[in-house]
C-alpha positions in Angstrom: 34.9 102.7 -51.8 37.4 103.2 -48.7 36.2 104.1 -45.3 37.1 107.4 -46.0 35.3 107.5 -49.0 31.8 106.1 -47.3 32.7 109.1 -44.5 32.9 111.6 -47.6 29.8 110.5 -49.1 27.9 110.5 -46.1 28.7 114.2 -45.5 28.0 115.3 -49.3 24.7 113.9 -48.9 24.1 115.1 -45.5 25.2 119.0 -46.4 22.9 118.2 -49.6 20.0 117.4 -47.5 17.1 120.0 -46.6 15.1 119.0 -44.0 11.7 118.4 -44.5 13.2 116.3 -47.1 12.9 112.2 -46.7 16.7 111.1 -46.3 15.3 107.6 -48.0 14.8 109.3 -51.0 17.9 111.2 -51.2 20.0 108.3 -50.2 17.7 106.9 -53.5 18.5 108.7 -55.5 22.8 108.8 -54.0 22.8 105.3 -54.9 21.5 105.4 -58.3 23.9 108.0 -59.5 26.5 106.4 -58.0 27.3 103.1 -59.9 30.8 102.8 -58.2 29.2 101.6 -55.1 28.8 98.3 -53.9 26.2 97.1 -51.6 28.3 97.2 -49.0 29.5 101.0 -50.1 25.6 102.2 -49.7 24.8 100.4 -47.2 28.0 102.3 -44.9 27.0 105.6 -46.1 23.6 104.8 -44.9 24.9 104.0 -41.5 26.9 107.2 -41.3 23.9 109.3 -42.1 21.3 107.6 -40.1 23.7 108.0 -37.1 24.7 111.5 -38.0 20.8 112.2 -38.0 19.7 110.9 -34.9 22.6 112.8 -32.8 22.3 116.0 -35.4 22.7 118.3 -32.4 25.1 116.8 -30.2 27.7 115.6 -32.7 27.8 119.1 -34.3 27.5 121.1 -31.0 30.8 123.8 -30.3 31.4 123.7 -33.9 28.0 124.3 -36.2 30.0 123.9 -39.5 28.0 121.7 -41.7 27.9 118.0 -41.9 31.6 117.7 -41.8 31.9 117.8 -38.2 29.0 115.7 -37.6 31.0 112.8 -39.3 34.1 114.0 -37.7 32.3 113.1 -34.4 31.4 110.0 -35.9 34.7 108.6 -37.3 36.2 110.1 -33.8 34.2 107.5 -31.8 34.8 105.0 -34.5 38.5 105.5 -33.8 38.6 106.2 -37.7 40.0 109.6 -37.5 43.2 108.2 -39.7 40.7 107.8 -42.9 40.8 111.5 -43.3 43.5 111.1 -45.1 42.6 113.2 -48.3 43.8 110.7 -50.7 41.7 109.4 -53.5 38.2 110.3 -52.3 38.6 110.5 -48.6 38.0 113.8 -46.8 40.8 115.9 -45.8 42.5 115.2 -42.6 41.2 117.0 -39.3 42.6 120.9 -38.9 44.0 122.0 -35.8 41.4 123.3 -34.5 38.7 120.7 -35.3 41.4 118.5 -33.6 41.1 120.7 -30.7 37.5 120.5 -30.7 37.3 116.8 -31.0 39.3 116.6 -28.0 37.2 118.6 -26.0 33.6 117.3 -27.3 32.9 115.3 -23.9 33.4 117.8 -21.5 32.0 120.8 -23.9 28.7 118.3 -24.4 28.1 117.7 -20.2 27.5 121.7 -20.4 25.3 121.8 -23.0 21.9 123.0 -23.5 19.0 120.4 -22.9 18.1 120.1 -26.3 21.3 119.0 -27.1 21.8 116.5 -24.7 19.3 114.7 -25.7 19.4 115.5 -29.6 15.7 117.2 -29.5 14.2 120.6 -31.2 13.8 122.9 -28.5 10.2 123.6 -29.1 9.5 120.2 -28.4 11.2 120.1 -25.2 7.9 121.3 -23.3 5.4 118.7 -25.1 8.0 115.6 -24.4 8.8 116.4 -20.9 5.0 116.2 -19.5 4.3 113.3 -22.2 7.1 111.2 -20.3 7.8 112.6 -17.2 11.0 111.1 -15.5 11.3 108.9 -18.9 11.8 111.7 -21.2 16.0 112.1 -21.0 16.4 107.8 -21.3 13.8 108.1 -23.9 15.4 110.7 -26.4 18.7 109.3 -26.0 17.6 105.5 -26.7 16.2 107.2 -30.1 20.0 108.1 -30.3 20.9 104.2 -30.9 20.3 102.2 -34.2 17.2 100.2 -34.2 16.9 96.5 -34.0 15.6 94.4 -36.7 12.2 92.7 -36.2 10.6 89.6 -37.9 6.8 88.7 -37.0 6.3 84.8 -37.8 3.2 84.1 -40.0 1.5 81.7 -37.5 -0.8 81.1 -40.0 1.6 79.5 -42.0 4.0 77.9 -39.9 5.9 77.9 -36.1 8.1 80.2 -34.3 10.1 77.6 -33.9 10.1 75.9 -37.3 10.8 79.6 -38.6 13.7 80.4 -36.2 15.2 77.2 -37.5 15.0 78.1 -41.3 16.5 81.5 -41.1 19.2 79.9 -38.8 19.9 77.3 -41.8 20.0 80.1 -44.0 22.4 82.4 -42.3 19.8 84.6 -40.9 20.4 84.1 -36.6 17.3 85.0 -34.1 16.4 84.8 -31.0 12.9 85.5 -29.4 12.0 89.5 -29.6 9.9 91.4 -27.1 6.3 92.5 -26.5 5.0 89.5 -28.5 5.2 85.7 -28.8 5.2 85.9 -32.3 8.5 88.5 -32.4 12.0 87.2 -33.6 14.8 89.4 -33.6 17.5 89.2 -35.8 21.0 89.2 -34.5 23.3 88.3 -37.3 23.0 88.0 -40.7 20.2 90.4 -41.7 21.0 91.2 -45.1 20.7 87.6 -46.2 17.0 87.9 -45.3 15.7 89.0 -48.5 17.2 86.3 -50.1 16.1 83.6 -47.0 13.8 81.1 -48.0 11.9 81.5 -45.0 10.7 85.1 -45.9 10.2 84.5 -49.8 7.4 81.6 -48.7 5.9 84.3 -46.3 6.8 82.9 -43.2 8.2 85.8 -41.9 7.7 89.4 -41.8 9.7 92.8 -41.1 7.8 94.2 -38.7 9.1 95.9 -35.3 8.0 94.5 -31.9 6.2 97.6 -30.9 4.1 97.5 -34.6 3.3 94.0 -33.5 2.4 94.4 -29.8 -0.4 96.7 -31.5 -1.7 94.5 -33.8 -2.1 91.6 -31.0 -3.6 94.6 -29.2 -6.5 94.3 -31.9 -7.3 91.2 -30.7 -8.9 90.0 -33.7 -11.1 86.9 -33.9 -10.6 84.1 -36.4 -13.3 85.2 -39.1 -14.7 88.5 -37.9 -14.5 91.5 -40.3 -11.5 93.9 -40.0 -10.6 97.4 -41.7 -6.9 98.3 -41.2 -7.8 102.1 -42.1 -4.8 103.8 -41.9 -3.2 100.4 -44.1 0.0 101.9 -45.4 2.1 98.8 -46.1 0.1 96.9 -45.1 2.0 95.4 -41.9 -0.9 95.4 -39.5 -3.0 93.9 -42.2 -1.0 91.6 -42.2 -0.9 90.5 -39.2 -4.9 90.7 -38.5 -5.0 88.4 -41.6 -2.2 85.9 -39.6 -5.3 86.3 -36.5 -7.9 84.9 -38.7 -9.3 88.1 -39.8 -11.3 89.2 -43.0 -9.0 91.8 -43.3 -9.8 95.3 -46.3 -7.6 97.6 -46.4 -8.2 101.4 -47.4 -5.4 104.3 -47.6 -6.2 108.3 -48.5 -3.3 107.3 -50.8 -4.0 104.0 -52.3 -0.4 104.3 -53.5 1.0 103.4 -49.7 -0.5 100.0 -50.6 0.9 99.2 -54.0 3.2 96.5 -52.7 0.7 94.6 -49.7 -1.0 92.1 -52.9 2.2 91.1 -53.8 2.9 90.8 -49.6 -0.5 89.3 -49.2 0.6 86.5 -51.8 3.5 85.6 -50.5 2.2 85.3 -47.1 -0.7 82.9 -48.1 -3.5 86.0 -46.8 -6.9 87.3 -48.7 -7.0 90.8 -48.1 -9.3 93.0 -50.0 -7.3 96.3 -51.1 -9.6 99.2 -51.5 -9.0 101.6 -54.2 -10.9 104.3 -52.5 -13.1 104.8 -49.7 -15.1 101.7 -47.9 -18.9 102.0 -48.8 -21.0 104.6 -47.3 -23.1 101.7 -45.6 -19.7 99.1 -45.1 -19.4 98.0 -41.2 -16.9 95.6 -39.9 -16.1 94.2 -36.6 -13.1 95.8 -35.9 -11.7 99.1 -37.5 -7.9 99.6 -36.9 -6.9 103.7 -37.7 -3.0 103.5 -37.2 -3.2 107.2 -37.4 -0.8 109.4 -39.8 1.4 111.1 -36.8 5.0 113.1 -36.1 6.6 109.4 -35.8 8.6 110.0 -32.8 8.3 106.5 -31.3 10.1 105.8 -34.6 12.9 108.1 -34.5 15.2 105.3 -34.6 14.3 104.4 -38.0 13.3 107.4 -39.3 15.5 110.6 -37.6 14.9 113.0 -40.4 11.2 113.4 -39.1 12.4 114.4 -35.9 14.2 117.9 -37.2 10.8 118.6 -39.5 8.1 118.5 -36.4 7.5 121.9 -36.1 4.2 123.3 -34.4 2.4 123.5 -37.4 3.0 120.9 -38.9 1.9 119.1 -35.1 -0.9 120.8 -35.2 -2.1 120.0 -39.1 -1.5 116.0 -37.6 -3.4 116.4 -35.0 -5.8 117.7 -37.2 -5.9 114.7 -39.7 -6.0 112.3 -36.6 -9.5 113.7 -35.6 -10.6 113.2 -38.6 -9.0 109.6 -39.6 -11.1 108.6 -36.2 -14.2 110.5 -36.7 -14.3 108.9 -40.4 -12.8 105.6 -39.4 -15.3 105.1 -36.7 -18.9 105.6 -39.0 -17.3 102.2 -40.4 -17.8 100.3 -36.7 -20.7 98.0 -36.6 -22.5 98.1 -33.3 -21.1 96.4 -30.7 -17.6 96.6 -32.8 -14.6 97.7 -31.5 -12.4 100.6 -32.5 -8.6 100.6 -32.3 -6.8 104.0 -32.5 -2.8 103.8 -32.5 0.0 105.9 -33.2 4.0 105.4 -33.4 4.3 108.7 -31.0 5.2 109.4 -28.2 3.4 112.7 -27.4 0.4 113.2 -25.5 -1.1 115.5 -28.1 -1.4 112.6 -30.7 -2.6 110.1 -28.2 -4.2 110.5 -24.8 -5.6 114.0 -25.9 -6.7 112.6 -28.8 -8.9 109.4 -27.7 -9.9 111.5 -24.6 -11.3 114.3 -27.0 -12.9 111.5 -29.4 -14.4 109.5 -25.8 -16.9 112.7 -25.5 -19.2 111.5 -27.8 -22.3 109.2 -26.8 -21.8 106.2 -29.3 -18.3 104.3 -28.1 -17.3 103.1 -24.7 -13.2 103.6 -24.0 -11.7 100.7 -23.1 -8.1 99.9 -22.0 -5.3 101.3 -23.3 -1.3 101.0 -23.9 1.8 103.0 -24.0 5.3 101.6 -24.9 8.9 103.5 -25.3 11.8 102.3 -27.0 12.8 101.4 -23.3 10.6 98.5 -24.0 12.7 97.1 -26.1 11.5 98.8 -29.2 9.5 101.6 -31.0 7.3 103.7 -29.2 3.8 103.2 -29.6 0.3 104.6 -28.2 -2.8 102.4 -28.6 -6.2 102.6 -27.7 -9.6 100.5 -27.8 -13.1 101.8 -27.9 -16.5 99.6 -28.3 -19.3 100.9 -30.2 -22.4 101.0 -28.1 -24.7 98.4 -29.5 -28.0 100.4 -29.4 
């Protein structure tokens, strides 16, 4: 494909798109109808769109016309304007008055509404202000800039050291990552990981800084039992496993976790995958509920969540965090500790939430931790409670 072409892809897809709608899966299911594309063809068109989606309202804003001017803002700041060409597959070439647009986009932006400064629904604007305070502008526009690519080192399997030195061998270049000793952070060469020899033998793991700050958070002790209830993936399982853990796993959908035996084996770590619900009677050590939430610390990585977090469906989260806690925490053996955690940044998913669950009698709150992609990664709420031991 020419560049023109990826830009022409990227805005089918895009005006294709209903959000509400995961973007992974319609990029999917883009790829497997079309065969002409290279890996290098899908993985530009991806580009385009996640950075179309995370600026959805200030790329398109003076001209509300569809996904075409959203990669006309793109290609503009590219300095790719001259692959509108119209020939073969690329789009047509900029009319007059998009031209005139595009030449006034900076001043007409520095004008703009707040919401589209800083690429946010407007009914959210309320909620993120008093969750952040003076953060919440350099917040929302660092969820405007691609994410950085993560690895967590299996310590149980090897060094930071002896791993940094194997993916550089193998084309893959790091250099130490934030919020966590374990952290490496790729700077060159990521799409040779999955071929690296280093994360085939389970050395290392994709994982973001922030998602691994939150484990260490656990602090879980070399043979204790540990429940990752909200498992997923299985990424924080992981990692309590590389701790020393006795880790089970459990997901409302057990399909999350179809792929963490096969990550398990690779990374040299027994975890028990639960098909359904832990015993009535089970109790374990530590209980870690990484909460289903809007995802906003995430943004990053995921932007189509960001235009699908309406009220209700904040409030029918908030909702199924009460209850993930309240049913997590009959699983905490006394004297056990209780880790809540979210990749949000709002208030109503975090602080509300453990301050509404610290009303009962049986746990004791305990310290707690807040980061923002100005951190130097995703954004991340986490919490500890200890079970009373009477």
């Amino acid at each position: 494909m020419t560049p023109g072409a990826r830009y022409a892809a990227a805005a089918q897809l895009l005006d294709a798109w209903t959000p509400g709608e995961s973007i992974d899966r319609a990029l999917a299911a883009w790829g497997r109808a079309s065969r002409f594309a290279g890996s290098k063809d899908r993985a530009a068109v991806a580009d385009h769109v996640y950075d179309a989606l995370r600026r959805w309202r200030s790329l398109g804003w003076g001209r509300e016309d569809g996904a075409r001017a959203r990669i006309l803002a793109l290609a503009q700041e590219a300095d790719a304007l001259q692959t509108f060409d119209g020939q073969g597959h690329a789009p047509p070439p900029p009319t007059a008055q998009e031209r005139a647009w595009l030449s006034g986009r900076a001043e007409a932006l520095a004008e703009a509404p707040e919401g589209v400064r800083l690429d946010l629904p407007d009914d959210l604007l309320t909620d993120w202000r008093a969750s952040l305070g003076e953060a919440a502008a350099p917040v929302a526009l660092a969820l405007t800039r691609r994410a950085e690519v993560d690895l967590r080192v299996n310590v149980a399997r090897t060094t930071v050291q002896a791993a940094r030195a194997r993916l550089e061998e193998e084309g893959v270049e790091t250099a130490p990552g934030p919020l966590s000793p374990d952290c490496l952070r790729i700077l060159a060469g990521a799409r040779r990981l999955r071929a690296a020899g280093a994360y085939l033998d389970g050395w290392v793991e994709v994982q973001d800084a922030a998602s691994q700050a939150a484990a260490a958070f656990a602090e879980a002790q070399a043979g204790e039992r540990a429940l990752d209830w909200c498992a997923g993936g299985g990424g924080k399982a992981l990692a309590l496993a590389a701790q020393g853990a006795r880790v089970t796993a459990h997901d409302a959908a057990p399909r999350r976790m179809r792929d963490l035996p096969a990550r398990a084996l690779r990374a040299g770590a027994r975890i028990d995958v639960l098909p359904g619900a832990p015993p009535v009677g089970a109790r374990y050590d530590l209980v870690f509920v990484d909460a289903p939430c809007s995802g906003s610390g995430a943004w990053r990585r995921n932007p189509d969540g960001k235009w699908s977090l309406a009220p209700a469906r904040l409030a029918r989260l908030r909702h199924a965090q009460a209850e993930a806690l309240h049913a997590a925490a009959r699983h905490v053996a006394p004297g056990g500790r209780l880790i809540y955690a979210t990749c949000s940044l709002l208030d109503a998913e975090n602080a509300d939430q453990a301050d509404a669950f610290a009303a009962q009698d049986a746990f004791e709150p305990g310290s707690e931790r807040r980061l923002t992609p100005l951190d130097g990664a995703d954004g991340f709420y986490m919490k500890r409670f200890r079970r009373n031991s009477r």
